[in-house]
Residue, then its C-alpha position, 0 to 999 in steps of 0.5 A: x523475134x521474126x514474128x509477132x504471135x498472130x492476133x487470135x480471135x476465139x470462135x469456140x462460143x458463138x452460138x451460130x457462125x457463118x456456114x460458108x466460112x472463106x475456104x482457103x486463103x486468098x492470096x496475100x499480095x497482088x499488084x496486078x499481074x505484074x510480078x516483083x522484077x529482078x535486075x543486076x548489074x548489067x556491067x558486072x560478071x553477071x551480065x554473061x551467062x556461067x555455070x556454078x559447081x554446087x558439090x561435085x554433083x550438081x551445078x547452078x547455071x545463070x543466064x542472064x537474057x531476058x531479065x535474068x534466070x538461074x536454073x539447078x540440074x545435076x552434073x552429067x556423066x562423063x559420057x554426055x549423051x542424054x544423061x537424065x542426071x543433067x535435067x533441070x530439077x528447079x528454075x526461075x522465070x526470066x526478069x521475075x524476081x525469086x526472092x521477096x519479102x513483105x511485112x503484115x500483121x497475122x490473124x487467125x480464127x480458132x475454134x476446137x481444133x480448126x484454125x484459119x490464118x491470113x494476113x491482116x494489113x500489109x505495111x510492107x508489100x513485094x517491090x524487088x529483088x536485085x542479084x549482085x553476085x553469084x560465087x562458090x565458096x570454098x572451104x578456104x572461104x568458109x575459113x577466111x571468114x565467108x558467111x557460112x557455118x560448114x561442118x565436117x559433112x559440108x559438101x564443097x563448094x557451096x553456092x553464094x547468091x547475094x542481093x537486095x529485096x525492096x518493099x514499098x510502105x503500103x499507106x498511100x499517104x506515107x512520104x519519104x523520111x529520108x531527109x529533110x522538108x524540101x520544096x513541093x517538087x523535091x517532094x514529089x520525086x521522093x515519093x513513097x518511102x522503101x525498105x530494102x534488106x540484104x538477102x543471101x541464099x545457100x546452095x549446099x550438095x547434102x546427098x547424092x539426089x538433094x541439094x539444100x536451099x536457105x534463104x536468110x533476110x536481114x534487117x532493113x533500112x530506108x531508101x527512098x522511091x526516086x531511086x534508079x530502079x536498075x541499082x540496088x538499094x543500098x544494103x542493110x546492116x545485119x547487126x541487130x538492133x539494140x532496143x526492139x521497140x516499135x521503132x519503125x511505126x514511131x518514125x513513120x508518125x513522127x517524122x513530121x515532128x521531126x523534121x519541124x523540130x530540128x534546125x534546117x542547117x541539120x541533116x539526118x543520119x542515114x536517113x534515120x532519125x537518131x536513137x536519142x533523137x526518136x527516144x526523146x518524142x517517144x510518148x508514155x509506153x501506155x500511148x501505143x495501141x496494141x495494134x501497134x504493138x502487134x505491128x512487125x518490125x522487120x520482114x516477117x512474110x518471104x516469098x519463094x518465086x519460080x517456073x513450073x510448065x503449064x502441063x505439070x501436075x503436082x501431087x502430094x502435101x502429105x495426108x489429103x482427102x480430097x485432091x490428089x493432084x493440085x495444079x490450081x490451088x492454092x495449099x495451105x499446109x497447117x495442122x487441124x481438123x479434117x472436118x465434118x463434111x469438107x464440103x458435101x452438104x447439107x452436113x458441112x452446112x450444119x457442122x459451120x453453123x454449130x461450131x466455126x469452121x468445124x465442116x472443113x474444106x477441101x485442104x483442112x488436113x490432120x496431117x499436111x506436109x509441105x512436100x510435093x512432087x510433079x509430073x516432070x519429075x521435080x519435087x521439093x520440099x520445106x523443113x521448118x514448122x513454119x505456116x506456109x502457103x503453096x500458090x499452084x495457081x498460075x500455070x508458069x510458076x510455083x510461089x511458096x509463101x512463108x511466114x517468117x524471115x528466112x526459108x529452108x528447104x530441099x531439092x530432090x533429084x529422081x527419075x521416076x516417082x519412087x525414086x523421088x519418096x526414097x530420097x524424101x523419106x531418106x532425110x525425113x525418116x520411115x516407119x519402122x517394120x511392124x510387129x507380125x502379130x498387128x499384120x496377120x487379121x482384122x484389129x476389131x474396134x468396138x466399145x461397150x465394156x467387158x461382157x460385150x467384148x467377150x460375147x463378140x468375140x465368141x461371134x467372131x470365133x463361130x464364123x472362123x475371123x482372122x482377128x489380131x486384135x481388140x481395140x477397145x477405145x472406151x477402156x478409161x470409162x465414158x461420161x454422160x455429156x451434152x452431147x451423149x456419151x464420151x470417154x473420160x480423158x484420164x488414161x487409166x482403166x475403168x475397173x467398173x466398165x472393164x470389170x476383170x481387165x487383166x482377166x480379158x486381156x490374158x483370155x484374149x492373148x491366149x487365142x492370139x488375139x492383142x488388146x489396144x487401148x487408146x489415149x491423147x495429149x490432153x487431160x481433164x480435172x477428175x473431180x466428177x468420177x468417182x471410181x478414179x485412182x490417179x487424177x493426172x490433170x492435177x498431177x501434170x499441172x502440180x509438176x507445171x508441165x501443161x501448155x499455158x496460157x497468157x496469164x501462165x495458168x493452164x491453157x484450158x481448150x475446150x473440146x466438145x463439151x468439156x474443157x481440156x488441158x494439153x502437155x506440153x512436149x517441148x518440156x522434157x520432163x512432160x515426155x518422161x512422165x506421159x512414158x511412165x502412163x504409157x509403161x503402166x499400160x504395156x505393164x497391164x498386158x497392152x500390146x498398142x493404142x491409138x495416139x490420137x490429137x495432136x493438131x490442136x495446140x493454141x497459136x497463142x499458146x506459151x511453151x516451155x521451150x518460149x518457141x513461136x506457138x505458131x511454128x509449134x503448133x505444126x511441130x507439135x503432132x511430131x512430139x506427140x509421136x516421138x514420145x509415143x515411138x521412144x517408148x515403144x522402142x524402149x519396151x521391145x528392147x526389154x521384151x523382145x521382138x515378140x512382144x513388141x508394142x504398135x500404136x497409131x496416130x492421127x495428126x502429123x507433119x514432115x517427119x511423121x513417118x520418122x516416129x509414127x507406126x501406123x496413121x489413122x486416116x480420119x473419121x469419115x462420114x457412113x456415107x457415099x459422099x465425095x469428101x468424107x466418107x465410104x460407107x461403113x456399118x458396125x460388123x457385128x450388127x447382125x448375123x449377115x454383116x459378121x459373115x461378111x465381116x468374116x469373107x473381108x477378114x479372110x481376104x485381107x488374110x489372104x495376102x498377109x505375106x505380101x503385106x509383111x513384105x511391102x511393110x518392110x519395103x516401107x521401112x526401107x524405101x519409104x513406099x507405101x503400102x497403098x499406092x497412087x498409079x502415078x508411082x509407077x505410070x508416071x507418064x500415062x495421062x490418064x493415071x495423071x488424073x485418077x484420085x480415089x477411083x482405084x489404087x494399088x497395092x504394092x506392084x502386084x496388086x490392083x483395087x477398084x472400089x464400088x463408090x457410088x451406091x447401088x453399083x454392081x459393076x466398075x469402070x477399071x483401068x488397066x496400064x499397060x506400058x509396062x507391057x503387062x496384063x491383069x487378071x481378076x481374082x474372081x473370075x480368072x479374067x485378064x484385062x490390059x496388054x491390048x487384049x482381053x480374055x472371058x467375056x463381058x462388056x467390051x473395053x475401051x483402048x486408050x494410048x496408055x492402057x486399057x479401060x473396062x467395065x468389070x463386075x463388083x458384087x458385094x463380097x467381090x470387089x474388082x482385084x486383080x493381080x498381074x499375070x505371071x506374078x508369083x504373088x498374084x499366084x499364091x494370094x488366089x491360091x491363099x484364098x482357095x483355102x480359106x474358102x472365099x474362092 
């Protein structure tokens, strides 16, 4: 395989842990500041510059000063001009190489849900890359036998780079085995022995704004470092080797041997040692550690290198809590717990102190994605599952660190940030248009069994709420643990707790009001709870379909304060039986749930599919949700739109949105804080908090229709519903760095939330260079266009727009509307009469 399983450390015992865990991973390999060079030939076609035809709409230019470069943009319009189509959506930095590779081991910490990779010691670091030849293929080519799988679909001519990486052995004391004992001056020159490996990247047109990347690294071979650094090494073999033993360790320690043994008149093959050569000084399997064994034998880290200007910002990497722009940082995109805390403290404190790593940090996501796009307008993402680590660090230049031996990816072509998320989401999937009855009021969620629910909803019918539904996460029962009560994780009714559950379920849907349950991909043994009618634990490992461990027994993970198995959905017979649970439950009268899980797979976990557990583990929320979203659609082609089923998930990856309905956005803290949480209190606590409970729930009422129709937009364009002002300001820099502080709604609508305790009043600020003005829905208002009506404190201008304090008393937050929108317009008007204005 291209890597080796992670040497994995478990966490999940330890009494006390480190509080201050290292937050994100450092960088792997530095020599310095200098970076891995590129070289070419400098007699050869590449020594002048040339364009290169990439499909029919875009083109790859080599400029071959000051080391070399290549650069993408598209193909401008026969009418020249400033054709936007011809900016440069992605080049390199000039002499610094695009492409290089690294050989490490992997290790990792785990503990309930929070995982941490790094590398461990690096065999091989980043030495060079060399560019040989540069050339579009054709479909002749390609049926001359050019190494490239075309298709039907295959937009021609694809574009070719072809060249050499090299890496130098890390181990200062290795030499050269390339030939034999010499004098001490012969060895001197040698110095350190290199591995150099062939490496092709693909350029293929896929659509009219994204053109496909594949970098593949083949298997390398010796060189030695007395070479000229300005030829290539020789180029590797791309046959595969016939025995994967640990054959590169056992010639570096028995190289010695070798040269000792054999006559001085004999001369190494190559500069290897023969098969049967090594195979006859192998030792007794026993003999090799299992370091060794865990040791890669081939490039196993590949590095994607390349310019990025000093003011460009980034934004993106899919579900994230902390940062919205991440220029500076270094992104670790892997799937786990959002953490407890993520920083603020004391809480982060006490969460590492208690459970390894549970505090999280700034990046721990459950739903990352290695997607992002930039103030310039250039975006890119990876397809794949492999852990990967965005490095935004240096302000020239943009390295994305794999793990693994080859790289997939996309470039976007857009002129504007929506258009960019259009092509995204146009090749990774959107969400489906929801059912109307999930967009009309509030969905209630409260736990506490059937009378409970019942005495709530009389509450909430005495003060008039707009409700579409009960979300009832406690229906499969709680269990008494350590820790205080918890659900049982058997997915079925407590008919004890919810005595007379088809009951409320057929009174709640006759006022209109759904009933949603929850469940997840993981199991427990149902021994201790009496009342059970189906024991799916014993089911699921009966039929062999759970995530097992190294023995081939079912890999118990613990959570909390139990032990739980997990499904594995790479096994197709796992996806059909979970849909029967899911069809008992639709069955019964529910209308949706909560997906919930899914980051959590071990990454040393053995699967049906026999694919990388690390690789899965990303993948895994996608299966989660597909088997979630096949079901779903199933039923609405039996039951009709009316009756159509919605659920929502938590963890998530890429090509989420193709299979997820709604995501949930994490358990935050009932806090003010900075990195986890807003404050919050239950709604039917008493009197006064249910009747602002109800004020809320008629506003949010109040724009049902225009939230019918961004939902819609959503499915087809892949917008969101809730929107960063970079989407539509993408050039004021003030936008540039706003985070939480305020969001839109769609186009029409602005929010400006009360994040700080005890405030009464905002700062907003109001873009204007689209020309347009805001009004407050309170209080009539308008803010922007170089002007303010009413009165209040004055605001400051600024190039872009227009900054002002403006009140938010509670059961008033600051939204505003555009002036002259006939949205704006009917949302006051909708909430004229519904009495909150």
């Amino acid at each position: 395989p291209a890597t080796a399983k992670p040497k994995t450390t478990k966490k999940h015992n330890a009494r006390l842990n480190n509080p201050f865990p290292r937050a994100v991973p450092a960088a792997a390999f530095r020599n310095g500041d200098a970076a891995p060079p590129l070289s070419f030939g400098p007699f050869s076609k590449l020594a002048h510059a040339h364009d290169y035809p990439v499909g029919s709409r875009f083109r790859l230019s080599w400029n071959p000063s000051l080391g070399g470069a290549v650069s993408l943009a598209g193909v401008p319009s026969s009418s020249g001009g400033g054709d936007p189509r011809s900016r440069v959506m992605w080049e390199t930095i000039p002499g610094v190489a695009f492409v290089s590779a690294a050989s490490t081991t992997t290790e990792a910490d785990e503990c309930r849900g929070s995982f941490a990779l790094r590398d461990g010691r690096a065999r091989l670091v980043p030495g060079r890359q060399s560019v040989d030849r540069i050339r579009s293929l054709y479909r002749c080519d390609v049926e001359a036998g050019a190494a490239f799988e075309a298709s039907d679909q295959t937009r021609f001519p694809v574009l070719l780079i072809t060249g050499v990486v090299s890496a130098k052995k890390a181990d200062p004391a290795s030499s050269c085995c390339c030939g034999l004992r010499a004098g001490r001056r012969a060895k001197a020159r040698a110095g350190k022995p290199i591995l150099s490996a062939r490496y092709w990247v693909f350029l293929e047109e896929k659509s009219d704004t994204q053109v496909s990347f594949s970098v593949k690294i083949a298997d390398y071979q010796w060189s030695c470092g007395h070479a000229d650094p300005s030829s290539p090494p020789p180029a590797a073999t791309t046959a595969p080797r016939p025995h994967r033993i640990n054959i590169l360790s056992l010639r570096l320690r028995l190289a010695g041997r070798l040269h000792r043994s054999m006559s001085k008149k004999k001369k190494l093959s190559a500069g290897f040692p023969a098969q049967e050569e090594v195979s006859a000084l192998l030792p007794p399997p026993e003999r090799a550690s299992a370091d060794e064994e865990a040791r890669p034998e081939e490039f196993n880290r590949v590095f994607l290198t390349y310019a990025s200007e000093r003011d460009e910002r980034f934004y993106g990497f899919g579900e994230q809590f902390s940062c919205m722009e991440f220029k500076g940082r270094r992104v670790p995109v892997l799937v786990q717990e959002q953490g407890i805390g993520r920083g603020d403290q004391p809480i982060t404190f006490a969460a590492n102190l208690l459970s390894y790593r549970s505090g999280g940090n700034w990046s721990t996501t459950y739903a990352p994605s290695p997607f992002y796009l930039t103030s310039k307008m250039r975006s890119l993402y990876l397809e794949g599952y492999d852990y990967s680590i965005f490095d935004l660090t240096k302000p020239d230049r943009v390295q994305i660190q794999v793990y693994g031996n080859s790289v997939q990816g996309r470039i976007l072509q857009g002129e504007s940030p929506t258009e960019l998320i259009t092509s995204y989401t146009g090749s990774t999937g959107r969400p489906p248009v929801l059912p109307r009855w999930i967009t009309s009021g509030a969905v209630v969620g409260m736990q506490g069994g059937t009378e409970a629910v019942r005495r709530v909803w009389r509450q909430l019918q005495d003060h008039d709420v707009p409700v579409s539904a009960f979300w009832l996460q406690d229906w499969v029962g709680q269990r008494k643990t350590a820790i205080g009560s918890q659900l049982w994780w058997n997915w079925e009714v407590d008919d004890d707790h919810y005595a007379g559950w088809k009951d409320l379920i057929r009174d709640l849907r006759r006022d209109g009001v759904r009933t949603m349950t929850y469940c997840n991909p993981c199991l427990v043994p149902m021994g201790e709870k009496g009342n059970a009618r189906r024991h799916l634990y014993e089911e699921a490992k009966e039929l062999g379909i759970l995530v097992r461990d190294e023995a081939g027994e079912p890999y118990m993970m613990p959570n909390t304060a139990f032990d739980v198995a997990m499904l594995d959905f790479t096994n197709p017979e796992a996806s059909s039986w979970f849909k029967g649970i899911l069809r008992g439950m639709a069955d019964e009268g529910v209308s949706g749930w909560m997906a919930d899980f899914g980051e959590g797979l071990p990454l040393d976990a053995r699967l049906h599919s026999g694919e990388d557990p690390v690789a899965a583990h990303n993948r895994y929320p996608e299966l989660w949700a597909r088997v979630n979203r096949e079901f779903a659609d199933e039923w609405k082609s039996e039951a009709g739109e009316e009756d159509g089923l919605v659920f929502f998930v938590r963890a998530g990856f890429r090509e989420s949105s193709r299979w997820a309905m709604l995501f949930w956005e994490g358990d935050q803290m009932v806090s003010w804080q900075a990195n986890d949480g807003i404050k919050s209190c239950q709604f039917y606590s008493n009197s006064r908090t249910l009747a602002h409970f109800a004020r809320c729930a008629k506003i949010y009422k109040a724009w049902e229709f225009y939230r019918v129709q961004l939902v819609k937009e959503a499915a087809e364009k892949g917008l969101p519903v809730a929107r960063h002002l970079f989407l539509h300001y993408p050039e004021d820099r003030r936008v540039q760095k706003l985070t939480y502080q305020q969001f839109l709604v769609g186009t029409e609508m602005l929010v400006v939330p009360v994040l700080d305790k005890g405030r009464t009043a905002v700062t907003a600020y109001f873009p204007t260079s689209d020309g347009g003005s805001w009004r407050h829905v309170w209080t009539g208002e308008e803010f922007g266009g170089g002007h303010r009506s009413g009165h209040g404190s004055v605001g400051e201008a600024t190039v872009h727009g227009f900054e002002a304090e403006v009140s938010a008393d509670v059961g008033c937050p600051a939204v505003f509307v555009r002036v002259g929108s006939p949205v704006g317009e009917r949302f006051v008007r909708n909430l004229r009469d519904l009495g909150v204005i």
